[in-house]
N, C-alpha and C positions, 0 to 999 in steps of 0.2 A: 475845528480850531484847537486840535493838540497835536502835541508828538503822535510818531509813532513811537516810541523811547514808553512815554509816558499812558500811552495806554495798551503797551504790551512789554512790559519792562526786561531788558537784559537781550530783546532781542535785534534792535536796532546795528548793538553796537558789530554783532555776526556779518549784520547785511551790509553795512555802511565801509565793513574793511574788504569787502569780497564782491566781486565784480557779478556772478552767479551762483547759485546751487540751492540746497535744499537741506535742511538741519529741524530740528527735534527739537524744542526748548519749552520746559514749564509742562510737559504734556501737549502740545499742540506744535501741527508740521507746521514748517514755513516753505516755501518755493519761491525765489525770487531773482529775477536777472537786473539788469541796468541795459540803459536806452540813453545812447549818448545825440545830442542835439545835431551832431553833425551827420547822423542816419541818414537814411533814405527810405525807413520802413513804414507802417501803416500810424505809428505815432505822429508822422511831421505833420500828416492832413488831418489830421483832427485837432490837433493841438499844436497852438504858437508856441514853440520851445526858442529859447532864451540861449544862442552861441555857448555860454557861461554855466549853462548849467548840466546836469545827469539827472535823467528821471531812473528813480529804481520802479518795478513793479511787483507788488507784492502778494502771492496768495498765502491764504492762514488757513489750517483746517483745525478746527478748534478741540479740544481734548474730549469732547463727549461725544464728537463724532468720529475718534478714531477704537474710543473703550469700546469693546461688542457687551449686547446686556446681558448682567447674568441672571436669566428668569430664574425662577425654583426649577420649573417643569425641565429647562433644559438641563439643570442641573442633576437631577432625578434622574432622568434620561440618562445623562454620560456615563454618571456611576452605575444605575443599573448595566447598564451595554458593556463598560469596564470589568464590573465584578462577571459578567455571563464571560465574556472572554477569557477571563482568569481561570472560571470556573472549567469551559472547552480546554484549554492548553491544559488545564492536568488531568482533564480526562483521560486526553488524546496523549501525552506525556507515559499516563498510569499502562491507557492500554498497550501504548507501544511497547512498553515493557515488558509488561507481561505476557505480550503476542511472542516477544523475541523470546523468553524463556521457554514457552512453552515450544517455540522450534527447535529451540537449541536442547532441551529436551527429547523432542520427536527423534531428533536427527542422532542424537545417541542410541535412543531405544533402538531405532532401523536398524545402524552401527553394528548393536550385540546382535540383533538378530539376523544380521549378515553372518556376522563372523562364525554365530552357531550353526546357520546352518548348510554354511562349508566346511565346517569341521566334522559335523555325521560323515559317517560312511555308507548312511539309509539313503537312498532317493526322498524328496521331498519334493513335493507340488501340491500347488494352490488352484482351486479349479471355482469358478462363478458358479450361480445356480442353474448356468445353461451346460455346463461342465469344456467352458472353455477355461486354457490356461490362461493364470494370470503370473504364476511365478515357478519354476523350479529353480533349485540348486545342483551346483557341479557335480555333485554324486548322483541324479537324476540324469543328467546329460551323458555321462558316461555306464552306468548301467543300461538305458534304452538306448544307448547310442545313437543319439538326436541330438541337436544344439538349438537353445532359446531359438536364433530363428525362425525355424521349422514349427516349433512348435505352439509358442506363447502366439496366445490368442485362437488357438484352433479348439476344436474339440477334443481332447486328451484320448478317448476311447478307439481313434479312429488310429494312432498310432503303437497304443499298447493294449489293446484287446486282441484274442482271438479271434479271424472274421466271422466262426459262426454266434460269437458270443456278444458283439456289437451290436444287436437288435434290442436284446435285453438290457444291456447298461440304456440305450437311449431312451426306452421305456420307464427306466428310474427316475430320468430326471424332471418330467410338469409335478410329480410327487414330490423331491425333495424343494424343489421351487417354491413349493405352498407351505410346507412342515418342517421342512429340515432334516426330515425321517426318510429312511431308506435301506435297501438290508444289509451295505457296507458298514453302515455309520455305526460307531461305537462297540466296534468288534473287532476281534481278531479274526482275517481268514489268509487259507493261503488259494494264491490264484498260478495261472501258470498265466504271463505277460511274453510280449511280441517284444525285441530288439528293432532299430530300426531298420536292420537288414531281412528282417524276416524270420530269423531263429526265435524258438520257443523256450524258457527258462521261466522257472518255479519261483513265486516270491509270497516273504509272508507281510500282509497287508493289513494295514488299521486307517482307519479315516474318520476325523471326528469332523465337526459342521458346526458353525458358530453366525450371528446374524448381524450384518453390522450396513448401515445404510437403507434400510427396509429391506433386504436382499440375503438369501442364504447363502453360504462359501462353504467350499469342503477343502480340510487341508488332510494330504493322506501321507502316509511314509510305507513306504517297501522297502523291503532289505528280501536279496536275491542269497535265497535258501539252497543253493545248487550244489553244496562242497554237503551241506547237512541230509541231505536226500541221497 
């Protein structure tokens, strides 16, 4: 026995100029169409409408059921979850950074060490603890007269040793494997070295051994003593 006006005030007047829709007022939805008497829809059987008139039909969804609750607990929750996020993004932020520095670091270091050691005029190679190649320089390919190819990844001994003197370098190396010690390492000697065509030439030779990955590496320099002899 009231309005609608009057037991939900301000919102009558939205519905009564508007044939349909849906509108927000005070906190609480409204959804509402009109239902004219001249229909044909599920209104006319159940209800005698009146030539003269328009039924509106109204749903409310009232304000406390559209507020979600604010618990404590969920509250607790958000911020902690918020702050751990914040805390991840600058981790991941810090390290990325400092991941990038230190490549862009590495990649200089490499850089110089490129550049020095094609500027010797020593042969230079890098050999694992099984005495395969892992690196020479230009003046290494052109002294043995070998190109990376050929060589990187093989066993170094097999193309610069003398063949009767290849039994004993391969004998050196389950020793340097374990210790790092061996009778090249940390001396100067001269050896007489194989070209890769076969010709025999005098070199004077030092090799030092260094550990890095659980693994011993031997970096050696030759310089071809032939003009000195």
């Amino acid at each position: 026995n009231q309005t609608l006006e009057a037991a939900w005030p301000g919102a009558w007047k939205i519905i009564a100029d508007g044939e349909r829709g849906q509108f927000v007022h005070d906190g609480a939805l409204y959804t509402f169409d009109t239902v004219n008497a001249e229909s044909q829809g599920g209104m006319q059987s159940a209800v005698g409408l009146h030539a003269a008139e328009n039924w509106k039909i109204v749903a409310r969804v009232s304000p406390g059921r559209l507020t979600p609750p604010h618990a404590t607990t969920f509250s607790v929750m958000t911020g902690g979850l918020l702050a751990l996020l914040a805390a991840l993004s600058w981790l991941w932020a810090s390290g990325r950074t400092r991941r990038d520095m230190i490549q862009a670091e590495l990649a200089e270091n490499a850089e110089q060490f490129r550049a020095m050691s094609e500027a010797t005029q020593d042969a230079l190679v890098m050999t694992d603890d099984a005495g395969l190649v892992v690196f020479l320089n230009d003046a290494a390919e052109r002294m043995f007269a070998l190109s990376r190819h050929e060589i990187v990844g093989r066993m170094l001994h097999e193309f610069v040793t003398r063949p009767g003197e290849l039994g004993k370098a391969r004998e050196g190396f389950p020793g340097f494997a374990k210790t790092g010690q061996g009778a090249v390492i940390n001396a100067l000697h001269e050896y007489e070295a194989c070209r890769g065509d076969g010709t025999v030439f005098p070199v004077e030779l030092s090799v030092a051994a260094f550990r890095r990955a659980g693994r011993w590496w031997a970096v050696g320099t030759a310089r071809d003593i032939s003009e000195r002899k």
